[in-house]
N, C-alpha and C positions, 0 to 999 in steps of 0.2 A: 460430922463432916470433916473431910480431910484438909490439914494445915497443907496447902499449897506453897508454902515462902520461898521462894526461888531463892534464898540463902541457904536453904539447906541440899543436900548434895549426898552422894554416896559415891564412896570411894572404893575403888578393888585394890585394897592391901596383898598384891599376891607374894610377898614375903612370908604375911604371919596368914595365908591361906585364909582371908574374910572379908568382906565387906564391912565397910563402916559408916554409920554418919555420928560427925560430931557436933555437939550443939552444946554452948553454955558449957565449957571444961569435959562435957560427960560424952560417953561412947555408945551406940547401938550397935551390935555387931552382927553378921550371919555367921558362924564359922563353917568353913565346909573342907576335905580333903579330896586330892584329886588321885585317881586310881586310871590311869591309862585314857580312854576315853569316856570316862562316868566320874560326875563331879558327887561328893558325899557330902550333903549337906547336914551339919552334927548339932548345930543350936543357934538360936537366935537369942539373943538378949539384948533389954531394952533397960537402962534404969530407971527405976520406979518415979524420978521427978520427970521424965518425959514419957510417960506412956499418954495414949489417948494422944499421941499426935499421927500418928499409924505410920511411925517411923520402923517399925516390923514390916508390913506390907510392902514398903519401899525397899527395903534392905531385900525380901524375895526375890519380889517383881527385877527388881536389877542382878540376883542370882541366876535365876531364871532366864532371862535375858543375856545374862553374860552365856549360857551353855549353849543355848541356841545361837549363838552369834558364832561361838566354837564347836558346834555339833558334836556336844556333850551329850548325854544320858544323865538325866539327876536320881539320884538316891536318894533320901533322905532319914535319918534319926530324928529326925525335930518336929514334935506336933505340931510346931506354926508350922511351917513350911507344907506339911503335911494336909493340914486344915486348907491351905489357902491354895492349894492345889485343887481340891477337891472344891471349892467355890470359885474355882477358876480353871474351866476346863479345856480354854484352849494353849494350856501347858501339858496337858495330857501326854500328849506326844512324846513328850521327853523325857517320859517316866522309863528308867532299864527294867529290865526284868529285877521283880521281886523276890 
């Protein structure tokens, strides 16, 4: 079941191009690059003391979120983002050509 704690948060670092949440010292990140109108989403990482909080799923779902907000096109390199697409098809949309 997902950690709901309204302390945790996700951030758009659009400096270092990623998404973050931080928690206890440590980072989850999305990283993704932007290319005109299609955002490239490149990896997701989670550190191993906070996995199973489905701080991955949040970091997309707000990637995602953020393109559609900007009517982006996502790309992606990264099999989470990949994966989680594909169980979540009303991001479909915003997939660019392959």
């Amino acid at each position: 079941m997902p950690d709901e704690s309204s302390d945790i948060r996700v951030i758009h670092n659009a400096e270092a191009e990623r998404f973050e949440i931080r928690v206890d010292g440590m980072v989850a990140v999305l990283d993704y690059q932007r290319h005109g109108d299609t955002i490239l989403f490149t990896h997701t990482g989670v550190p191993p003391e906070l996995e199973g909080r489905w701080l991955g799923s949040r970091l997309v779902r707000a990637g995602l979120e953020y393109a559609r907000e900007n009517s982006l096109k996502v790309g992606s390199l990264c099999w989470f983002v990949n994966g989680y697409m594909r169980r979540h098809p009303e991001y479909e949309d915003l997939r660019g050509k392959q």
